[in-house]
C-alpha positions, -999 to +999 in steps of 0.1 A: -236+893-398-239+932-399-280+927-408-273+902-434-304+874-425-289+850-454-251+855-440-269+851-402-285+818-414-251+806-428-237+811-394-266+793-373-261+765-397-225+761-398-229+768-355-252+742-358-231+714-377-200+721-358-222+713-326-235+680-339-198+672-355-187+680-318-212+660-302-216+626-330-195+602-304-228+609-275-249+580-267-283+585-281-305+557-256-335+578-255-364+593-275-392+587-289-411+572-320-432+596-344-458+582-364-483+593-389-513+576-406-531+592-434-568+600-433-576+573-454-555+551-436-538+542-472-503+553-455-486+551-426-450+559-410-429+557-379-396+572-373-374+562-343-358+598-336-330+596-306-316+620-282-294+617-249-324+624-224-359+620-216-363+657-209-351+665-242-373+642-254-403+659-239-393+696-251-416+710-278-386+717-301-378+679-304-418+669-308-414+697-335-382+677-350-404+646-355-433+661-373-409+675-397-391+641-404-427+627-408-435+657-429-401+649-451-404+610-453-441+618-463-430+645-492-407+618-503-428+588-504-414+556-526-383+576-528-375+577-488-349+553-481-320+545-459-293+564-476-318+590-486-320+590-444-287+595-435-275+622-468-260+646-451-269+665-481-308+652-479-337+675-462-334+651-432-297+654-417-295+690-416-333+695-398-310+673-369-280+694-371-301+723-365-321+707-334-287+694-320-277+732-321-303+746-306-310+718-274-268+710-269-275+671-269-266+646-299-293+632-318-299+606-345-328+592-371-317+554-372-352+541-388-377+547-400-407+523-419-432+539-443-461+517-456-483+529-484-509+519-512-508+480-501-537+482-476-556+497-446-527+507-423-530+507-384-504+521-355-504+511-314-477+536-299-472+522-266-457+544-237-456+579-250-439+567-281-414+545-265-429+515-284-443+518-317-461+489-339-471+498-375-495+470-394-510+466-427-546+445-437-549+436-469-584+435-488-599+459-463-633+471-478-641+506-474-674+493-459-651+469-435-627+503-426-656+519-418-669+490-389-656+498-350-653+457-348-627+461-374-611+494-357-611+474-327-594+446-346-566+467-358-554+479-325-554+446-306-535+430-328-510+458-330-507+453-290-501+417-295-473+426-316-458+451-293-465+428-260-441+396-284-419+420-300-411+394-323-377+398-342-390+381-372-426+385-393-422+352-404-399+316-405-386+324-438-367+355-423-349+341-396-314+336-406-294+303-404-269+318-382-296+327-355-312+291-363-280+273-352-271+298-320-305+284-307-296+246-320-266+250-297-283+263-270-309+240-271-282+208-276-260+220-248-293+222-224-298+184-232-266+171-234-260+154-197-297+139-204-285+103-214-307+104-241-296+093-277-283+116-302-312+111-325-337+118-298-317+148-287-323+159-324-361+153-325-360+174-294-339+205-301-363+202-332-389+209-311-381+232-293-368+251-321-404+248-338 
């Protein structure tokens, strides 16, 4: 760029979109989840950040990648969002472009959940960051926050949620469809039982309960 820094920086970012253009079709199966909890424990956020490998993974450039997404989702607050995510025009897209330029592997920032202002907010990252719960307490006194029985609290039930990895927080969320996959399953499981129809019913019921 003949000593030109801003024509130099143009190149490095243009070398480093044409990599991740070049590299978009890779399978991203590993990395890691970053996560962030404020001081106060009024905010929290984790951010599922893919690469190719699990050396990659462990390379100080891509821990740096992480705490800058955390950094950006952070700056953003309320305004953080899934298209804001994915814009290749938004402060997130092109700090990936530049990583996938610099470590040669394709990456990708599928999720992320932010929590903030509602409560006391607690994290379990399970596994290096392979696993990551986030979960919020409502009417947490500051003199309750403050307890190691509470602290204590927090954490175990985070684990619980990591060791059921449930799909759903609650009934009202699971949809019909995946409510009549399990009907189906539970029917045909009971259907050379010679029981009656109705029965059969009260049973899948059951099970589906």
């Amino acid at each position: 760029a003949n000593g030109n820094f801003e024509e130099a920086t143009t190149i490095l970012r243009k070398k480093g979109l044409a990599s991740a253009a070049k590299k978009a079709g890779r399978a991203t199966s590993e990395g890691l989840i970053g996560h962030a909890v404020s001081a106060d424990n009024q905010r929290g956020t984790l951010v599922e950040v893919n690469c190719e490998s699990d050396f990659v993974a462990r390379t100080d450039d891509f821990q740096q990648l992480i705490k800058n997404i955390l950094a950006e989702i952070d700056k953003a607050g309320d305004s953080a969002s899934e298209a804001w995510l994915t814009d290749p025009n938004g402060p997130v897209q092109p700090l990936v472009a530049a990583a996938i330029g610099k470590l040669g592997e394709n990456m990708a920032v599928p999720r992320f959940v932010r929590y903030a202002g509602q409560g006391y907010v607690g994290q379990y990252i399970h596994m290096g960051g392979k696993i990551g719960v986030q979960v919020e307490f409502g009417g947490v006194t500051p003199a309750i926050a403050g307890r190691e029985e509470f602290v204590t609290l927090v954490k175990e039930i985070a684990m619980q949620i990591a060791a059921a990895s449930p799909a759903y927080a609650s009934r009202a969320e699971v949809p019909a469809d995946a409510l009549e996959k399990e009907r189906a399953i539970y029917r045909a499981q009971m259907e050379n039982s010679g029981k009656p129809a109705n029965v059969i019913e009260k049973i899948v019921d059951g099970k589906l309960g």
